[in-house]
Steps between C-alpha positions, in 0.01 A plus 500: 500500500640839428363797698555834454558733797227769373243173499269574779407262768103399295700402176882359581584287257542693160684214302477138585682231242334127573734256502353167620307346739596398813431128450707550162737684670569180751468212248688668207742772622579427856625195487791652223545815737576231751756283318665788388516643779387885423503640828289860404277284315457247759317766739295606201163300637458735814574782302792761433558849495757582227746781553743675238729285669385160474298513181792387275558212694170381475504602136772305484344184689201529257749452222656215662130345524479551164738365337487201799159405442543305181705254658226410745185527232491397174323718232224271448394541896159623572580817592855549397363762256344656759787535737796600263274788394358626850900515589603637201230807552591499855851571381428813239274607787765517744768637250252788384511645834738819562746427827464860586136473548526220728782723667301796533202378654273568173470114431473219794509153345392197693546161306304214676 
């Protein structure tokens, strides 16, 4: 969820990019988080704020999953499909944001 600090308290979430499910989450991409051993990524189910700071790691966890995930599930999975593109837009989402924003206070970004 991205929120901007002018968002008043009736309407905070201005920008919200689904990503999957939380039984998806747990059947298809924890169990890769876990073997790899992504430790931001790991505490993603409770929820994270993201910082200036720690947003390129993460970015850089998500492209880990990425590029991991196809030696776990083949193409012709279910949802394979699915999943490669919800973390691919999850990705460009991430990336499109402007560190300084985060920095200043004008964005807050909480992944979960």
């Amino acid at each position: 969820m991205f929120k901007s600090s002018t968002t008043s308290e009736l309407e905070p979430a201005i920008w919200e990019v689904p990503v999957s499910t939380e039984k998806l989450f747990y059947q298809y991409w924890y169990p890769v988080i876990e073997k790899e051993g992504y430790p931001w990524l790991h505490i993603i189910s409770p929820g994270i704020d993201l910082d200036a700071e720690n947003l390129p790691e993460v970015l850089d966890e998500l492209r880990q999953l990425q590029a991991a995930f196809p030696r776990y599930y083949t193409p012709d999975d279910e949802k394979y499909e699915y999943i490669t593109t919800s973390i691919a837009r999850l990705i460009a989402a991430l990336e499109a944001i402007n560190p300084n924003d985060l920095s200043s206070g004008e964005l807050e970004l909480f992944l979960g």
